[in-house]
C-alpha positions, 0 to 999 in steps of 0.5 A: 408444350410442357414435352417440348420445354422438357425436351429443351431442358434435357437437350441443353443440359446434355450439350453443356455437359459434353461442350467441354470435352466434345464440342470445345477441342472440335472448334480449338482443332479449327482454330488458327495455330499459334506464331512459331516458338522464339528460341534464347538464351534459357534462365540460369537459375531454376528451383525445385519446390515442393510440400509434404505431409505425410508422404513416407509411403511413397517419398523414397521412390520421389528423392530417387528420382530427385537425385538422379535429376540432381546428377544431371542439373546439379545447378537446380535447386531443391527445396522441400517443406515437411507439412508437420509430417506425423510419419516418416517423412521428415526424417526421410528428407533429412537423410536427402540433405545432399540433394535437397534443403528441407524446412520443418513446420510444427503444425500444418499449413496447407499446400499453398501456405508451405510453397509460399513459405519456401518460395520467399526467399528463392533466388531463382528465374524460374520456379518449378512446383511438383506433388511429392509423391509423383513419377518422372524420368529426369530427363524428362524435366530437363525439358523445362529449361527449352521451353522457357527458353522462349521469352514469350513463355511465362508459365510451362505445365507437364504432360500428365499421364496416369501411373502404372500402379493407377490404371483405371477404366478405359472410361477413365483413361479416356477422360485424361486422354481428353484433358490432356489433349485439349491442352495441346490444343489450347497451347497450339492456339495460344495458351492453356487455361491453367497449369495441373498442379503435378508439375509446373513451373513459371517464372518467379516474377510473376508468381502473384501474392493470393489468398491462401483459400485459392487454388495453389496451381491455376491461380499463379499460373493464370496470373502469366496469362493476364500479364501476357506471357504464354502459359503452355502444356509442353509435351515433352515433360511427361510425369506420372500420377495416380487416379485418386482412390474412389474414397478420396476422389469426391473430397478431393475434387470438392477442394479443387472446385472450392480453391478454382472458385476463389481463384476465379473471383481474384483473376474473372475481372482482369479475363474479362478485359483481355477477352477474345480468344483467352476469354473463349477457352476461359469460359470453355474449359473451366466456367463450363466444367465447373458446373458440370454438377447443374448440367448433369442433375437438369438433364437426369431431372428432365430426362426423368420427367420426360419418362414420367410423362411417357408412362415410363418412370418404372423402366427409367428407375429400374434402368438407373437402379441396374446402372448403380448396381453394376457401377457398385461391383465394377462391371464396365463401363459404369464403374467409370461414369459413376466416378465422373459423375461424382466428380462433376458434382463434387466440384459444382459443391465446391464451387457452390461453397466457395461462392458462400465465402467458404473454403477448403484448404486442408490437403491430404496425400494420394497414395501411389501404393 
């Protein structure tokens, strides 16, 4: 009896941990596909924010991209906002004064209360958000004025892909291929759950007022959904972003997980009520991934106790020990899974922390280099 409620154990945790990569984008192929897009008249006006601290490392690759977006949409407005920058950032911006109007804070604000900062005040249909330190072809961006073209469109996030610089493993690379393309497929079927905070945009009059301690990305591009505009993945708006270096990728999927959290304390009342099919892929992508952490530390916890009762603890430790070892000197594919690994925890601790009324709202940088 106690084998066959191990069993359960492992089997159920196993398959709540794959549900969301799996399983999930299996059913959404399955589903009906959205009505047609209904093409307008795009908004007029169109600003470009985005936050730095820190960034003189890879800025100058950024405002050349900025200018040359510039050149061909010379109505878009950019703003950016120097973070109290302790390198060269805010001289950086500066010398962009032609492309770009920049505010300087004197002390640190965080991401979220700096994009606050810079939107009040913007006369602008349409709020496009990006990462500093990001890769884009302008006319790539371009785009943007298509998609929201369509009135039913409330939000628009890009289709994010890795940059060159930050190849990972194939175990890695498959992990964004799946995300991105569960995003085609929710916004297929309606819309996706969320924007990636690399480069979005939504609609300035939807943009909500929340507390600083939410995330800066998925709680305002929710707030379209729940005022019944569509929030898509268009993927004809590609930016490039780096892997997180392994020394930052736990913190910093600690951070989101905790911001998710008090996002999803602020909107999980007014999801519930639209129900159906949002609701489903609500549950689907974010509930589930958020606990990937449980999901993942029931099954090694059961699978070892199944082991134990099978007089195989030693071989099952000894296979484990092995797996770390060759995930510490990069032998394939472990490397990749060790990282998921300690993402799926990272963000259940964050989540974990934001359920005690903790937050996590100081940023720091990638590095492109």
């Amino acid at each position: 009896m106690e084998s066959l409620i191990l069993w359960g154990i492992f089997g159920g945790a196993a398959a709540l941990l794959v549900y969301p990569f799996v399983i999930y984008p299996v059913i959404l192929a399955l589903l009906p596909r959205a009505p047609a897009p209904r093409p307008g008249p795009p908004p007029r006006r169109f600003a470009l924010l985005f936050s730095a601290r820190n960034e003189a490392a890879d800025l100058p690759e950024t405002l050349q991209s900025l200018a040359a977006l510039k050149r061909q949409w010379p109505e878009l407005q950019i703003l950016a906002w120097n973070d109290a920058s302790s390198d060269e950032t805010g001289r950086l911006l500066d010398r962009a004064s032609g492309i770009l109007t920049v505010r300087h804070a004197s002390r640190s604000l965080g991401k979220t209360v700096a994009l606050r900062r810079l939107i009040e005040g913007v006369e602008a249909d349409v709020l496009l958000m990006m990462d500093a330190n990001i890769r884009f072809r302008a006319d790539k961006v371009l785009h943007f004025r298509d998609a929201f073209a369509d009135e039913s469109v409330g939000a628009v996030g890009a289709r994010l892909l890795p940059a060159a610089s930050g190849a990972r493993s194939g175990v890695g690379r498959l992990y964004w291929w799946l995300e991105e393309r569960i995003k085609r497929l929710e916004t297929a079927t309606g819309s996706t759950i969320g924007c990636d905070g690399a480069l979005w945009g939504i609609r300035r009059h939807l943009y909500p007022a929340f507390g600083v301690e939410a995330a800066d990305d998925f709680r305002p591009s929710m707030e379209a959904l729940l005022q019944g505009y569509r929030v898509i993945s268009d993927p004809r708006i590609v930016v490039r972003e780096t892997a997180v270096p392994d020394a930052f990728a736990a913190r910093r999927a600690m951070r989101i997980g905790c911001g998710a959290w008090h996002g999803h304390r602020q909107v999980w009342a007014r999801v519930r009520e639209r129900g159906g099919l949002d609701l489903f892929k609500y549950v689907s992508h974010k509930l589930m991934r958020w606990f990937s952490g449980v999901w993942l530390v029931l099954a090694v916890l059961s699978g070892l106790a199944l082991a134990a009762r099978a007089g195989l603890l030693a071989e099952a430790g000894l296979l484990s020990g092995v797996a770390m070892a060759a995930a510490l000197v990069g032998v394939p594919p472990f490397p990749g899974l060790w990282r998921i690994a300690t993402t799926f925890l990272a963000t259940t601790a964050g989540v974990m922390r934001a359920a005690r009324g903790r937050s996590a709202t100081v940023w720091a940088p990638v590095r492109l280099r």
